[in-house]
C-alpha positions in Angstrom: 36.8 26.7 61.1 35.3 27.9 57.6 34.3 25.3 55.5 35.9 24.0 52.5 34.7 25.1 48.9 33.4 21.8 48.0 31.9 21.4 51.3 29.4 24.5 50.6 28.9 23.2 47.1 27.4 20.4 48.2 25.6 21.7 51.1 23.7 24.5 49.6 21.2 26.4 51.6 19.2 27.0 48.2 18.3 23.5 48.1 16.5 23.3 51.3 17.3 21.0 54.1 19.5 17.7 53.1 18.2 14.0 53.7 21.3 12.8 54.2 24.6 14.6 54.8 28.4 13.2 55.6 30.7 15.2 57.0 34.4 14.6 56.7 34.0 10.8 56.8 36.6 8.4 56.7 37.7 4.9 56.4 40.5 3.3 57.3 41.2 -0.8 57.7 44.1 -2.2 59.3 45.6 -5.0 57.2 48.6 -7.3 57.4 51.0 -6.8 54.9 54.0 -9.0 55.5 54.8 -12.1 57.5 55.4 -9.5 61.2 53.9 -6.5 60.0 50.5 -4.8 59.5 49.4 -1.6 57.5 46.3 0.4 57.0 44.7 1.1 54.2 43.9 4.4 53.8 40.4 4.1 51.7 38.5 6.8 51.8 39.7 10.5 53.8 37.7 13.8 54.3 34.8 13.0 52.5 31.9 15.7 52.8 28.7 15.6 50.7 25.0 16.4 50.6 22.1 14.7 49.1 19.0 16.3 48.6 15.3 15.6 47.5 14.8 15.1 44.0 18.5 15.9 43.1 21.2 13.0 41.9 24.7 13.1 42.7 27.1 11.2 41.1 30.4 9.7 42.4 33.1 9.2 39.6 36.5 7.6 39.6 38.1 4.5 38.7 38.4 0.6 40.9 40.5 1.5 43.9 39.3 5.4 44.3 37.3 4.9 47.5 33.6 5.1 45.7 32.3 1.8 47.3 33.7 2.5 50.8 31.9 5.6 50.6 28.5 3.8 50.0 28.9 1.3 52.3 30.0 3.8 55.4 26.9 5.6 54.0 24.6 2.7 54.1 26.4 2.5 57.3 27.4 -1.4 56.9 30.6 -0.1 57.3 31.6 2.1 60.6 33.3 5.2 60.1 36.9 6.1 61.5 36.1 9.2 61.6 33.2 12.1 60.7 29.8 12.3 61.1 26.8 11.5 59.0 23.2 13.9 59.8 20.1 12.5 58.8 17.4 15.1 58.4 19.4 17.0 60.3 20.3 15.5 63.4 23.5 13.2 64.2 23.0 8.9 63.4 25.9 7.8 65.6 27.5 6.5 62.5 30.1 4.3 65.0 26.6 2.2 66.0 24.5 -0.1 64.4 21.6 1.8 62.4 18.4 1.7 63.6 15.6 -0.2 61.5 14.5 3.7 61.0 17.5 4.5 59.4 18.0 0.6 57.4 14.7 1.7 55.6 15.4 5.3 55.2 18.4 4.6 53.3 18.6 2.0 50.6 21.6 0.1 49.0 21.2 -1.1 45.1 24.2 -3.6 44.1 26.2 -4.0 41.3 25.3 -7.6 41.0 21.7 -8.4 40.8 22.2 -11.9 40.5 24.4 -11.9 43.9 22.4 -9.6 46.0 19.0 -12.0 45.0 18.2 -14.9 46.8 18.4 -17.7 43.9 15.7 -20.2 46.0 13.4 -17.2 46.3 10.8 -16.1 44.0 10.2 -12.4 42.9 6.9 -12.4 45.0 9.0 -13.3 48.5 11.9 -11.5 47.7 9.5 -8.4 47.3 7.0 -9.3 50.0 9.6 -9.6 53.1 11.3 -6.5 53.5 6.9 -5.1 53.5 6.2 -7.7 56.5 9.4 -6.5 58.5 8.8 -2.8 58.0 5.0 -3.8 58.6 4.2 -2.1 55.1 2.5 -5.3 53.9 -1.3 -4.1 54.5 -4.9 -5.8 53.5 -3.5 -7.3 50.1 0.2 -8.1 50.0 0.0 -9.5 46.4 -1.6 -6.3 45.4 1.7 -4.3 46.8 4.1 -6.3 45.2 2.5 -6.1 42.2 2.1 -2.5 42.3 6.0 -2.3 42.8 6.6 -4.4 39.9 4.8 -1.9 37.5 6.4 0.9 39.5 10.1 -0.4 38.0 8.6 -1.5 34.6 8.3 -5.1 34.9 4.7 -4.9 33.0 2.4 -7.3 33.0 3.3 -7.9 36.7 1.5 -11.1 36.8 4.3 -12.3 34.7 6.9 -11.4 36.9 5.7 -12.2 40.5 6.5 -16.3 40.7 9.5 -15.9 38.6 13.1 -17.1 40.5 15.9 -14.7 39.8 17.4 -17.6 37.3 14.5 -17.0 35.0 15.3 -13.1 34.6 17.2 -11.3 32.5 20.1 -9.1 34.0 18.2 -6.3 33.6 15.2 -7.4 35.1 17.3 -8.8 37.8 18.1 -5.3 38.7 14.7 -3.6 38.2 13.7 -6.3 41.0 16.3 -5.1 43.4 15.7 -1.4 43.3 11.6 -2.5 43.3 12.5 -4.2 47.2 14.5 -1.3 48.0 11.6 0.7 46.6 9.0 -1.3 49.2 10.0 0.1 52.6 9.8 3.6 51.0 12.9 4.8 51.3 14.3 8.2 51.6 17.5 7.6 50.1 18.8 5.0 47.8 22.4 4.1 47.0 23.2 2.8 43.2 26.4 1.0 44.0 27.6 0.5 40.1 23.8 -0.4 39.0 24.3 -0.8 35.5 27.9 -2.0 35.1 26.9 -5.6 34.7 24.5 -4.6 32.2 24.5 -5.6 28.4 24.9 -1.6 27.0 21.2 -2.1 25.2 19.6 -2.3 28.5 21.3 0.2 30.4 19.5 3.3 29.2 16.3 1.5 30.8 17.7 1.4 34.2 19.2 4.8 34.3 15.8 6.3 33.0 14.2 4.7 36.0 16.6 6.3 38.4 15.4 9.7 37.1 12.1 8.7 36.9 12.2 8.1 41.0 13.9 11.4 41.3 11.9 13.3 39.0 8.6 12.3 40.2 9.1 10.7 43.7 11.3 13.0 44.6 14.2 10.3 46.2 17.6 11.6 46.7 19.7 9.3 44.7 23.3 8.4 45.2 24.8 7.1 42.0 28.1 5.8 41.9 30.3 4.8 38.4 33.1 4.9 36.5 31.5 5.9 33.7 31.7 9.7 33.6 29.4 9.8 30.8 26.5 7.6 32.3 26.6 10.6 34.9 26.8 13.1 32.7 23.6 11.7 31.4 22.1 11.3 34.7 23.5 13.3 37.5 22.5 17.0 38.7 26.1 17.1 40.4 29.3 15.1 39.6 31.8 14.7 42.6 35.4 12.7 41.1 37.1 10.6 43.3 40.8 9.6 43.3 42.9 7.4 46.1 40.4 8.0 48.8 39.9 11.6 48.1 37.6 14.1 46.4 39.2 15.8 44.3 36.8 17.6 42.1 32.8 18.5 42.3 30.4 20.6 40.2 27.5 20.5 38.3 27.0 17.7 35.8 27.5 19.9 32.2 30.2 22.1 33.8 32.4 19.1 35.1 32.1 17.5 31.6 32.5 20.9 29.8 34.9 22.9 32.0 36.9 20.1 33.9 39.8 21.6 36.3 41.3 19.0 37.6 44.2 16.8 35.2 42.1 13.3 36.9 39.1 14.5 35.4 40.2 15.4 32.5 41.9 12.2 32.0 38.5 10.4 32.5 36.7 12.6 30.3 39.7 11.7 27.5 39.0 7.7 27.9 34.9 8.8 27.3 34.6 8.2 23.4 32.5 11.2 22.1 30.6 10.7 18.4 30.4 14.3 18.0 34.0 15.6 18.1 37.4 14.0 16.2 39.3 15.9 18.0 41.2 13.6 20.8 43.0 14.9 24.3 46.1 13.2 25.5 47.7 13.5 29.0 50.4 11.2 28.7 50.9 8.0 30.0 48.1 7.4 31.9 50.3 5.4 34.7 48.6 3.4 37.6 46.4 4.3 40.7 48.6 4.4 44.1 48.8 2.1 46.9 46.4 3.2 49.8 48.5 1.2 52.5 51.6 3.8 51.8 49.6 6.9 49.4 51.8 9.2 48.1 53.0 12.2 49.9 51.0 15.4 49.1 48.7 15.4 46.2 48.2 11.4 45.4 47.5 12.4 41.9 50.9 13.3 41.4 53.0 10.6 40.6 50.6 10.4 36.6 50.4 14.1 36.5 52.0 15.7 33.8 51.5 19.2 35.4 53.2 18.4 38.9 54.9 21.1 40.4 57.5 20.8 43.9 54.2 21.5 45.9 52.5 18.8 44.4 54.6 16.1 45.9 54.9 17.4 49.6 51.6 19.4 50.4 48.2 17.9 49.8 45.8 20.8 47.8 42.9 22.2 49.7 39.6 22.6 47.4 39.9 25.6 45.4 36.9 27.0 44.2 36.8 27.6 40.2 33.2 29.2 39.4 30.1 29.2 41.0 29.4 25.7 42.3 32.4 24.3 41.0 35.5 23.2 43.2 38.5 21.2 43.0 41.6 20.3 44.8 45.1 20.9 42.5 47.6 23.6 43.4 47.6 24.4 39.5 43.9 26.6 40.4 46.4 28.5 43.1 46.4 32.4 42.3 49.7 32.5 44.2 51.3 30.3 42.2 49.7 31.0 39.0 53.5 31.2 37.4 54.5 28.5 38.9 51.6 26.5 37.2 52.2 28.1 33.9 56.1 26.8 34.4 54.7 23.4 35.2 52.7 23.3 32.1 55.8 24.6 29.9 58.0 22.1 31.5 55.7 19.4 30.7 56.1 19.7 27.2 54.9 17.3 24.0 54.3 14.3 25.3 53.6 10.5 23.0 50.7 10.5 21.3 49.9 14.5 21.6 50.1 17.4 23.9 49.1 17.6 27.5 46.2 20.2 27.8 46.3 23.0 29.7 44.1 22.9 32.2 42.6 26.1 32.1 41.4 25.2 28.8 38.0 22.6 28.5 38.2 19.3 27.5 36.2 17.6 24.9 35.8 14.1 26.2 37.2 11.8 23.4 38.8 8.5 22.7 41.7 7.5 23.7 44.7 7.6 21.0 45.4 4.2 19.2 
């Protein structure tokens, strides 16, 4: 079977060999969800992706879209339902516990400093033990943490290193967590939210580090948001998640520039811009769906002002749009290009303004008051 459009997107040949690739990966949890009956939750379906050396990719959407299931089946704390992930090329057994090969290959940065720090530890032991278990620690130990601490910009170091997490900043807090996932010299690191619980003034410092790591240590990064600008800024490709799925990837200026799928665009409109007065409105925004019982076909559907009969009983395959640029919506369907146009008409004005067409690119603006 051919593979997807997105699927070669994000496993291009060009790029060399990825570190770490997934491969239709899901996740499903079985739940109880009344006093006789149980459910499953259907939280993240399908999911293929590539990370390479040097490159970011960025994982968009809002709570509920599947973004930290995806990191934690990646990290593999989480077994898979189903899929594969191939590191370097050959298959992990994802459905087993990783090897301590694998633990320090790939790196998980929280979205809570403060939680994911021991509170009775000081920098210099939460920095020192993951180097004595990988047996990284050499002659001078002190030496290496210190030379981690200056590595993430916590300068003078001496300063720093018999400091408890309490008597950081949040900031700080996080520079120390990506320093001890920095110590076993990882291949891949995961930025689960990483700057989310930041004070705004400070967050520009820890996304500069991330592409200081890619830049000039060449890590493949992982970053995950749901700030589509702070990936904008950051990533080299943008893939947007909704209800489990991907529904859209492409390159970090044309997903902001040229977005094709009505989710992203509705992202891109709640994205205040400085430069542009001009504001996009897709209607009522409505609510994300419940993964125990998703909607039938495209699970965007049910907030889309552009749904079409299709929409609500076939799920979209990934269509592609332009040169590294996919996305799943039947509206990028050739055969059913009057159809879409029909949708479009049908939708007409709307509150607050006039649903886009999306052919047409979005300016990512404010949302109406």
């Amino acid at each position: 079977m051919s593979a997807a459009p997105h699927e070669e997107i994000l496993a291009d040949a060009d790029r060399g060999r990825p570190v770490l690739e997934a491969i239709g990966i899901t996740k499903h949890y079985r739940v109880g969800v009344g006093k006789f009956k149980r459910g499953t939750v259907h939280a993240a379906e399908d999911i293929s992706l590539a990370l390479y050396p040097g490159a970011v990719t960025a994982v968009v959407g809002e709570s509920g879209s599947g973004k930290s299931t995806l990191t934690r089946m990646l990290a593999r704390t989480q077994h898979l339902t189903a899929g594969e992930l191939l590191f370097e090329g050959r298959e992990v057994g994802a459905q087993k516990a990783p090897d301590q090969d694998y633990r320090r290959a790939v790196q998980l940065v929280l979205q809570d400093p403060f939680a994911s720090l021991n509170p009775t530890h000081t920098v210099r032991y939460i920095l020192s033990r993951p180097l004595q278990i990988h047996g990284l620690a050499g002659d001078d130990i002190q030496e290496t943490v210190l030379d981690l601490l200056r590595r993430v910009a916590l300068e003078p170091a001496e300063q720093f290193i018999d400091k408890f997490p309490h008597e950081l900043s949040g900031g700080q807090r996080q520079r120390v967590s990506i320093a001890r996932s920095l110590a076993v010299q990882p291949r891949v690191l995961i930025a689960d939210e990483p700057v989310s619980m930041l004070d705004v003034s400070i967050r520009l410092g820890v996304l500069n580090l991330l592409a200081d790591l890619r830049d000039h240590e060449r890590i493949a990064i992982l970053y995950v948001t749901h700030d589509i600008a702070s990936a904008r800024y950051l990533a080299d490709t943008i893939m947007v998640m909704y209800a489990g799925r991907v529904v859209e990837v492409a390159p970090a200026a044309a997903m902001t520039s040229r977005p094709a799928h009505p989710y992203t665009k509705l992202l891109l409109s709640a994205a205040p811009d400085p430069e542009t007065e001009e504001k996009t409105w897709l209607g009522e925004s409505g609510a994300p769906p419940s993964l125990v019982d998703p909607p039938t076909g495209c699970r965007f559907h049910p907030r889309c002002p552009f749904a079409m009969d299709v929409c609500r009983t076939e799920a979209p395959p990934s269509f592609p749009v332009e040169d590294g640029h996919a996305a799943e919506c039947w509206l990028l369907d050739p055969a059913r290009a009057e159809a879409a146009a029909t949708a479009r008409s049908l939708a007409g004005p709307v509150d607050r303004g006039t649903p886009a067409d999306p052919a047409d690119p979005v300016e990512p603006a404010g949302r109406p008051a």
